[in-house]
N, C-alpha and C positions, 0 to 999 in steps of 0.2 A: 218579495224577499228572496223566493230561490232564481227570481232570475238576476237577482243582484249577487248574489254568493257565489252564480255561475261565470257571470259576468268579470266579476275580480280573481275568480280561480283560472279563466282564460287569461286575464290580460297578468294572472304572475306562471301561467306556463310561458307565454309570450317573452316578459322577462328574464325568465330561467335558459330558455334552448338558445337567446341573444348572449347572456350572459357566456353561458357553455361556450355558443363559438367564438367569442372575444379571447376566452381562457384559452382556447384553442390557438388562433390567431400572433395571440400574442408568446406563448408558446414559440410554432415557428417565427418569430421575429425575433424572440433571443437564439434559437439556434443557429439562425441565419447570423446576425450580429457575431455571433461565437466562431462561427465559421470565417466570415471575414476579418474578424479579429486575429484569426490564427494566421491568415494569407496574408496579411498585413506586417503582421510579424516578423513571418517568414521574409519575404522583403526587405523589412529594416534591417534583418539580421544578414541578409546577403549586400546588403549596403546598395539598395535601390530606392530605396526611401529614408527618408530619416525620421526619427520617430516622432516628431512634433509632426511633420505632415500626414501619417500615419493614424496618430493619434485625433487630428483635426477630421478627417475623414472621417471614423468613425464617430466622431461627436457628431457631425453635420448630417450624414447617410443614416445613421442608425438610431442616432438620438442619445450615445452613451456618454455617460460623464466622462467629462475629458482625464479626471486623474484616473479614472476605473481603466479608462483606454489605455494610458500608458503602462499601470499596472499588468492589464494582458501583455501589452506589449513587451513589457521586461520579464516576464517572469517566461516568457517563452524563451528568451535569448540566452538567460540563468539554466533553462532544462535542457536546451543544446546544449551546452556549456559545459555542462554537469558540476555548476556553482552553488551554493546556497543561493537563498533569495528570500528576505524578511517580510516584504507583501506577499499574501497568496490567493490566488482563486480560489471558488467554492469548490466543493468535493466534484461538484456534476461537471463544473466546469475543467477541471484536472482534468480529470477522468476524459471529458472530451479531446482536449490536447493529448493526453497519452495514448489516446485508441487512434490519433490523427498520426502520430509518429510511426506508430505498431502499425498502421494501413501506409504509410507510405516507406518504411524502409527495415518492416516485420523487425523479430526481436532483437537484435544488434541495436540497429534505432533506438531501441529501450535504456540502452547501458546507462546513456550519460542524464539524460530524464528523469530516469529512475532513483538514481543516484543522489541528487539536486533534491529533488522532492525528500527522498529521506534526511538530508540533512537540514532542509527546511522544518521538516518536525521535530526533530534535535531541537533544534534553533529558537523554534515559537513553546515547545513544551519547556525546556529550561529555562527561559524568560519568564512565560506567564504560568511555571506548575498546574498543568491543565494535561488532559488526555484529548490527543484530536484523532476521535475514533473514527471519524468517517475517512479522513484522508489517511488513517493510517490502512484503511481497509481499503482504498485506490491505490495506495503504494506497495501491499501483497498483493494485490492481486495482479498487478503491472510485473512485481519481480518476479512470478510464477511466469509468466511469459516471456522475461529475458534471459529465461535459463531452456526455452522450449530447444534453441540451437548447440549449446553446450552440452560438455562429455558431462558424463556422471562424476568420475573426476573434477573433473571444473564447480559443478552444483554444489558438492559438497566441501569444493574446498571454500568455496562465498558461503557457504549456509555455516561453514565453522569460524568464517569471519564475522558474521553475525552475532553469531555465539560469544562470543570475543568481546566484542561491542557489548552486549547486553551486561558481561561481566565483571567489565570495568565502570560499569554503571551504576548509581546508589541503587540501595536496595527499594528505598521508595518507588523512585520512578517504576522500577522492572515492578517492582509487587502491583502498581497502580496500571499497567500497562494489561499485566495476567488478567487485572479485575473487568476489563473491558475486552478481553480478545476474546476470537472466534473459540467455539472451545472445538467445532470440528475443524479440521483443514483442509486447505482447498488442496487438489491436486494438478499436477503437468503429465502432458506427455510427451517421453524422449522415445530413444530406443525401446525404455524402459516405464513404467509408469513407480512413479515418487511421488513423494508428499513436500507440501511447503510447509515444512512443520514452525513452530512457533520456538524461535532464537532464545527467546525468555523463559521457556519450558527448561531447555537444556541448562539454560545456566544456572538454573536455582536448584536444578537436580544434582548439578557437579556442584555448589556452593554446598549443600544439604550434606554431602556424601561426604567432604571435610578431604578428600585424598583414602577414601577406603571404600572396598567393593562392600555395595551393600547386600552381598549376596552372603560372600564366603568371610566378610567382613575382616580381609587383609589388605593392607595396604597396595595400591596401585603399585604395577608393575618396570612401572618405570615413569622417567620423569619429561616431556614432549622436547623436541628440541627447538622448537619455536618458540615459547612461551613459558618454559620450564616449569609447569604445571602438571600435577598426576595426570597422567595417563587412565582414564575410563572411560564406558561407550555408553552412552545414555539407553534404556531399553524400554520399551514399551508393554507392560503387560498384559496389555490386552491390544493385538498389533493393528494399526492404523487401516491397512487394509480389510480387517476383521470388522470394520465399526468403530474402534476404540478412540478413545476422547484424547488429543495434544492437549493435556493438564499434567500439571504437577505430580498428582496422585497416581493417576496411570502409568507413572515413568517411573524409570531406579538407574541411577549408577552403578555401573558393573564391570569387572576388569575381562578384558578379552576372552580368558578362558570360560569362565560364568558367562558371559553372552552368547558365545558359540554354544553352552551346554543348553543353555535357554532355546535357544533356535534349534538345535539337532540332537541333544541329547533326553534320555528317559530318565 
């Protein structure tokens, strides 16, 4: 009896460490696959291949379905592009393509990539009323890196375009967006070190605040001339650097003078 219970405990360790290296195995065979799916791409999109032969290729060499193939294939040509694009890759797989852009032509490379992929979650969230949390967390964390080469100026003038976008946005989505986001934020380094703070933070703080400081509670000081919207600074009460949480709660609307007294005044 125990050399029968020894006997089957060998032959399912024997099972399990075969098993392990198949996981393993196959593993590197889709990164591999992913890899040459990208160089493939690449190609079709410089007009060295066309995408049916492309696509054939990889069916034959790697074993992938041929519409899965063209799918990589196109949504590569859409992130060049900086198009929308209604198929998408999984998260790991983005994420591979965007680290393959950022390794061959650092954050410039990013712009138009970056771009595409956000309005692909535009695109698939307004269609199917859904939150695509994991690719919106590849798409921050991508745009924290295509502002590593830009002034601080430039950052914050996209981070108030952002803002922008969130605004003109139902209040659903943005609320359903809050309910799922990081509630720390990730950071960059410029000259300077910034935060990639959350678009939808700010704009439910400036919607909240109605056009009134929520300090000294007088109306904003003026009216922007972009947008012709009060004028207020979002502020963090407990400041990002310190710890403090990119949530709603942690934040206040406030007109320039209240935010400078916030920051240097007793």
């Amino acid at each position: 009896m125990v050399l029968a219970v020894i006997k089957n405990l060998h032959v399912c360790l024997i099972y399990y460490d075969i098993s392990r290296r198949d996981l393993n195995v196959n593993k590197l065979q889709g990164e591999y696959m992913l890899h040459s799916a990208f160089l493939l791409a690449k190609q079709v999109h410089e007009n060295k291949l066309t995408q049916a032969e492309a696509s054939r290729q990889l069916n034959e060499e790697h074993g992938a379905n041929i519409n899965s193939a063209k799918i990589m294939i196109t949504v590569y040509d859409r992130l060049v592009r900086g198009v929308v694009f209604k198929r998408a890759l999984s998260s790991p797989d983005m994420h591979y393509y965007l680290a393959q852009f950022f390794a061959e032509g650092g954050s410039e490379a990013l712009d138009a990539p970056v771009s595409a992929l956000w309005q692909h979650i535009k695109y698939y969230e307004d269609k199917n009323n859904v939150n695509l949390k994991s690719l919106r967390d590849v798409a921050t964390q991508f745009t924290s890196l295509s502002y590593i080469d830009n002034t601080l100026e430039n950052i914050n003038t996209n981070f108030q375009d952002l803002v922008e976008r969130s605004q003109r946005d139902p209040a659903k989505e943005r609320h359903q967006r809050l309910e799922y986001a990081n509630e720390m934020p990730t950071s960059r380094i410029t000259s300077v070190k910034v935060y990639a703070r959350n678009p939808d933070v700010v704009a439910e703080v400036l919607i909240r605040a109605n056009g009134l400081c929520e300090k000294c509670v007088k109306p904003a000081p003026f009216i922007r001339r972009k947008d012709k919207t009060p004028y207020l600074e979002v502020h963090h009460k407990i400041k990002l650097a310190d710890g403090g949480k990119d949530i709603v709660s942690n934040a206040e609307a406030l007109c320039p003078n209240c935010h400078r007294k916030e920051h240097y005044g007793i």
